[in-house]
N, CA and C atoms as a LAMMPS dump frame, in Angstrom:
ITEM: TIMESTEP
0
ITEM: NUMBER OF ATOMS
267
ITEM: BOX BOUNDS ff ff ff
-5.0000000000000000e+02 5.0000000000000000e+02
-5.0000000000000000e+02 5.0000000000000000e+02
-5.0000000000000000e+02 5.0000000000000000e+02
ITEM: ATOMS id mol type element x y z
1 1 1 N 0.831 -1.202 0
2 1 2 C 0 0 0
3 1 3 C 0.868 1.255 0
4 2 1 N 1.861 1.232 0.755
5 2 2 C 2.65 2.542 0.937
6 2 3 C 3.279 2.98 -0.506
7 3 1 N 3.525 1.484 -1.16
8 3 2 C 4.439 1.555 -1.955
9 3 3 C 3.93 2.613 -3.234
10 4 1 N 2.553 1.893 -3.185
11 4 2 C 1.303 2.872 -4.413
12 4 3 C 1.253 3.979 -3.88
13 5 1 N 1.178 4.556 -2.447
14 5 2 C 1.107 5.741 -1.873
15 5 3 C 2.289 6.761 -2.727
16 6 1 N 3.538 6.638 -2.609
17 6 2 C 4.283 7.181 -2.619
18 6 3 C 4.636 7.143 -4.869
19 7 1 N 4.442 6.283 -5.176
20 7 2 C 4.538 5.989 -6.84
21 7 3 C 3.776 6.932 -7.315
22 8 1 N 2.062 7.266 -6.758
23 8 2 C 1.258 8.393 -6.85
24 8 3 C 1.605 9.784 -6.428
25 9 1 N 1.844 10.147 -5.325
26 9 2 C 2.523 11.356 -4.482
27 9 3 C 3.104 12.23 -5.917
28 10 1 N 4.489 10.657 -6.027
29 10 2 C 5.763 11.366 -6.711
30 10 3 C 5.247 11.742 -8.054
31 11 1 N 4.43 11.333 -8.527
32 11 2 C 3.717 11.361 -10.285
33 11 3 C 3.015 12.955 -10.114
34 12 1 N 2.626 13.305 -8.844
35 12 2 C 1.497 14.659 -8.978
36 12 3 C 2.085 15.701 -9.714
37 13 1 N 1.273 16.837 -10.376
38 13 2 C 1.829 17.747 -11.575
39 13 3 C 2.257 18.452 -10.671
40 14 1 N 3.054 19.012 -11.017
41 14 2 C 4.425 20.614 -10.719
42 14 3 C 5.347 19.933 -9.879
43 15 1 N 5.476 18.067 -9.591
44 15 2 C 6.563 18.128 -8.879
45 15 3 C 7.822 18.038 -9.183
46 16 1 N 7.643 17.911 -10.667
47 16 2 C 9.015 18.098 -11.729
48 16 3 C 9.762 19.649 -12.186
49 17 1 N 9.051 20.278 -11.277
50 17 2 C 8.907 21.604 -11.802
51 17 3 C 10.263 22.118 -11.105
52 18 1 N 11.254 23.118 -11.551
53 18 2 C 12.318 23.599 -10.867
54 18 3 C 11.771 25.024 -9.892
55 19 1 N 12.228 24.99 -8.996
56 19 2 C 12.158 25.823 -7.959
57 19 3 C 13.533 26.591 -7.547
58 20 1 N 13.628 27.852 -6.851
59 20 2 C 14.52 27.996 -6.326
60 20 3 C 14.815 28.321 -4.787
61 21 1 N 15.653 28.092 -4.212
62 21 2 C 15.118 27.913 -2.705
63 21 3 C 16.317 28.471 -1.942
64 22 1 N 16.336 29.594 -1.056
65 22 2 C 17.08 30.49 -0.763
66 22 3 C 17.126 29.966 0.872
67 23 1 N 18.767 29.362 1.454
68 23 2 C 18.573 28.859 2.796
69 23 3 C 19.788 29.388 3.367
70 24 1 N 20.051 29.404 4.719
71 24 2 C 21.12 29.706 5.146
72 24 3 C 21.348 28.183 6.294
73 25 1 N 22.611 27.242 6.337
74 25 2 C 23.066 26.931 6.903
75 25 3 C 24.471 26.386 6.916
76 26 1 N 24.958 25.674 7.984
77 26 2 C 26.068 25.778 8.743
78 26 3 C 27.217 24.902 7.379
79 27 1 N 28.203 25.286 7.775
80 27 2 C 28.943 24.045 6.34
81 27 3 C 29.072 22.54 7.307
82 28 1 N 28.759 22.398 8.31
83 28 2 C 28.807 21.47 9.143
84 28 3 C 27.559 20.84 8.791
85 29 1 N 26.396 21.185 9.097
86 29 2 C 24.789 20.77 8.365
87 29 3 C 24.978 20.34 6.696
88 30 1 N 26.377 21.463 6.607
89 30 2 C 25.292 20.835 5.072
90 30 3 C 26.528 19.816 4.849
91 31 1 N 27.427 19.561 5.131
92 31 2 C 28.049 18.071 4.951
93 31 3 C 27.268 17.094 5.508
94 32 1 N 26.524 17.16 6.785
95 32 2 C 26.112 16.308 6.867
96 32 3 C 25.196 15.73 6.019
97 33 1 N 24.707 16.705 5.231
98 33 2 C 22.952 17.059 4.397
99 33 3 C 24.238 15.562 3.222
100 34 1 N 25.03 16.028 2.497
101 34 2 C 25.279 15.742 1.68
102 34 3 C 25.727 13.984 2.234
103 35 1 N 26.256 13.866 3.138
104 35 2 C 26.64 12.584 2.933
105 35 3 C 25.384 11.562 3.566
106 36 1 N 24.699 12.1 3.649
107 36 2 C 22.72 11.591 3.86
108 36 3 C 22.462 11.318 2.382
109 37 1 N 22.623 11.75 1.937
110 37 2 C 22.708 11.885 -0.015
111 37 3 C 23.331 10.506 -0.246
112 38 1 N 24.662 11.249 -0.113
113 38 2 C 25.32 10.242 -0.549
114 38 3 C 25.016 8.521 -0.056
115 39 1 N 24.754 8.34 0.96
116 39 2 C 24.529 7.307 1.839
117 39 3 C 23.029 6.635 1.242
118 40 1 N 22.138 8.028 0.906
119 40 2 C 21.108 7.027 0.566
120 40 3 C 20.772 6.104 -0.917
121 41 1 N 21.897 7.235 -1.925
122 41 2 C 21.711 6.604 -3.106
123 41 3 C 22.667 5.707 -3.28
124 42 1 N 23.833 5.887 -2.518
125 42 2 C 24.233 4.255 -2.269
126 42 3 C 23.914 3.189 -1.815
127 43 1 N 22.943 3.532 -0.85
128 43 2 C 22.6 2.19 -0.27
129 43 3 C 21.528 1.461 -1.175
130 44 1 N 21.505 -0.066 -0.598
131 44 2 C 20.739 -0.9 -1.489
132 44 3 C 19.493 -0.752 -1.443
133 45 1 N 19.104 -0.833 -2.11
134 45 2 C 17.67 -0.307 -2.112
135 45 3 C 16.455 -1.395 -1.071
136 46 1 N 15.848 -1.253 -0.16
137 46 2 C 15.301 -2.282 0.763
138 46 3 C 13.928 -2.281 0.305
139 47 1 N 13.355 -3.11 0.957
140 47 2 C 11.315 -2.798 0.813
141 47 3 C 11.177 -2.096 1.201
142 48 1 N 11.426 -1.734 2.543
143 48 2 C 11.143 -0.469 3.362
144 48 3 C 11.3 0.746 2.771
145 49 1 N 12.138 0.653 1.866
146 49 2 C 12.48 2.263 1.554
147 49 3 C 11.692 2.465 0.195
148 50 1 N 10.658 2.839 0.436
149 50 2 C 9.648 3.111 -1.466
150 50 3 C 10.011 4.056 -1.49
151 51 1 N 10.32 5.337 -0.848
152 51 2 C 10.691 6.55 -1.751
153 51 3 C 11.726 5.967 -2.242
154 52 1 N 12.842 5.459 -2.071
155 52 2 C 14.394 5.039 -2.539
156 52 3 C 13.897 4.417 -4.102
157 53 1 N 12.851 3.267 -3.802
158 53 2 C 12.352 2.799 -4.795
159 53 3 C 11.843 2.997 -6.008
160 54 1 N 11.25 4.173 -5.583
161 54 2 C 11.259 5.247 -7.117
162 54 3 C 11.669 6.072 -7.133
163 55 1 N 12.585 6.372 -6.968
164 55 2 C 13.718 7.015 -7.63
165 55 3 C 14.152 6.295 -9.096
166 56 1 N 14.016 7.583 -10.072
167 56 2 C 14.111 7.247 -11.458
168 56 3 C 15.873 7.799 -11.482
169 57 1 N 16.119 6.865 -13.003
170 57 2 C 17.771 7.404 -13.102
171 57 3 C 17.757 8.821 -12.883
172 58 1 N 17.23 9.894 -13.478
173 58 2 C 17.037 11.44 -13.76
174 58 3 C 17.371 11.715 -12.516
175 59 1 N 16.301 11.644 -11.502
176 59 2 C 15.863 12.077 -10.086
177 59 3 C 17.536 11.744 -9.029
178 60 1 N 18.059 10.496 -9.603
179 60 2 C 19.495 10.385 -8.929
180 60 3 C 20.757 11.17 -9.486
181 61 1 N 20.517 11.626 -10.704
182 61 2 C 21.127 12.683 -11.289
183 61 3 C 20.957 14.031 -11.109
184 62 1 N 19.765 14.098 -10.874
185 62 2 C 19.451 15.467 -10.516
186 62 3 C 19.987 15.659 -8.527
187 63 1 N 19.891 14.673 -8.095
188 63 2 C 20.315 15.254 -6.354
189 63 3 C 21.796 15.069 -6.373
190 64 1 N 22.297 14.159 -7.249
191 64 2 C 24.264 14.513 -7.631
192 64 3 C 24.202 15.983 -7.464
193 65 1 N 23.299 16.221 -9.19
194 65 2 C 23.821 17.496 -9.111
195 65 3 C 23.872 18.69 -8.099
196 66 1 N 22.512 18.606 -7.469
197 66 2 C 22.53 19.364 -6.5
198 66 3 C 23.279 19.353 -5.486
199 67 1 N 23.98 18.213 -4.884
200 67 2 C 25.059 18.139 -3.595
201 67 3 C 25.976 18.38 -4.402
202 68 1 N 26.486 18.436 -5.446
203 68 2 C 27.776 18.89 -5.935
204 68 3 C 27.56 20.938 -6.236
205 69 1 N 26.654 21.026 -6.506
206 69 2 C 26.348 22.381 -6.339
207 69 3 C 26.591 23.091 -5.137
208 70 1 N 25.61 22.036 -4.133
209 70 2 C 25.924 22.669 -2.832
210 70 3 C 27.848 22.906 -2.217
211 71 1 N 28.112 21.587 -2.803
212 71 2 C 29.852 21.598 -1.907
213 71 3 C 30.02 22.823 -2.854
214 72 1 N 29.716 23.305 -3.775
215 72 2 C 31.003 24.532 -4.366
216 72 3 C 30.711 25.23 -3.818
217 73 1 N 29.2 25.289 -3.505
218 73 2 C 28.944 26.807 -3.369
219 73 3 C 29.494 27.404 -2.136
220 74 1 N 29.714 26.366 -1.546
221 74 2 C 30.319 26.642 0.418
222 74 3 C 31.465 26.28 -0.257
223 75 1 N 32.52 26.187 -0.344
224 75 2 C 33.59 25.898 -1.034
225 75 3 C 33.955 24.588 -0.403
226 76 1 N 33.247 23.64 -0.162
227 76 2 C 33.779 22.566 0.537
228 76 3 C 33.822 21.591 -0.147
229 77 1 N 34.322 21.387 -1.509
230 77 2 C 33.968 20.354 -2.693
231 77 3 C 35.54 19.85 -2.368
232 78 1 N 36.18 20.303 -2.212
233 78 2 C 37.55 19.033 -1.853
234 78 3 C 37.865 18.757 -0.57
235 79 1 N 37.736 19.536 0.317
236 79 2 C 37.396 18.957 1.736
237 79 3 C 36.668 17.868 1.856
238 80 1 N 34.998 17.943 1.658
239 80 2 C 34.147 16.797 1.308
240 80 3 C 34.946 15.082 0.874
241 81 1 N 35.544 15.592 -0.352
242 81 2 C 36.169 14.551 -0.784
243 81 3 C 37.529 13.831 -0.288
244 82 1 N 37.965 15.099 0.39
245 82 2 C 38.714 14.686 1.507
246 82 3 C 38.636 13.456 2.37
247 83 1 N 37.588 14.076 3.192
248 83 2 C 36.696 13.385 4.331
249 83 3 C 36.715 12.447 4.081
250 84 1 N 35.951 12.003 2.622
251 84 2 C 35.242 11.053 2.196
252 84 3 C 36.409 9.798 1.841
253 85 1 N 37.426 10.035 1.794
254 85 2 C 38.561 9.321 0.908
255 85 3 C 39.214 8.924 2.553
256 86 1 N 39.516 9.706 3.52
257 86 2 C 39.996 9.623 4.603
258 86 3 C 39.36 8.082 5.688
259 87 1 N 37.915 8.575 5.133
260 87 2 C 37.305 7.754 6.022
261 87 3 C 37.041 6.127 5.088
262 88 1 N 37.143 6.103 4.401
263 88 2 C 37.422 4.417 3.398
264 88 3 C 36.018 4.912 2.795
265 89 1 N 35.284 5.385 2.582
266 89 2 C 34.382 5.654 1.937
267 89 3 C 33.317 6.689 2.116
């Protein structure tokens, strides 16, 4: 049931629509923001997780892009990768 819940949700009109969204936080938050990202489109995809589940190729391309947007924009795009290389993954 959830699973149809959420397959419907994600289909509703304007949610493909680009927005722009003006935020202020910490570069500490938003690493964390990003490796939540990262963590979720790596991970395997479970039953439990139906949003994970539809996720279309596009939609995983499109939140790359956006966490890679985000690290420049805080300038933390090689730090990040830093981290990320430091810690085995």
């Amino acid at each position: 049931m959830a699973n149809r819940v959420f397959g419907v949700a994600l289909k509703a009109p304007g949610l493909g629509d680009s927005i722009k969204v003006e935020m202020r936080v910490s570069k500490l938050d938003l690493l964390f923001l990003v490796r939540a990202v990262d963590f979720a489109l790596g991970a395997e995809i479970k039953k439990d997780s139906e949003l994970l589940m539809e996720l279309s190729g596009e939609t995983r391309e499109g939140l790359l892009k956006i966490r890679g947007e985000l690290l420049g924009k805080a300038g933390l795009s090689d730090f990040y990768e830093d981290l990320v290389r430091v810690s085995g993954g």
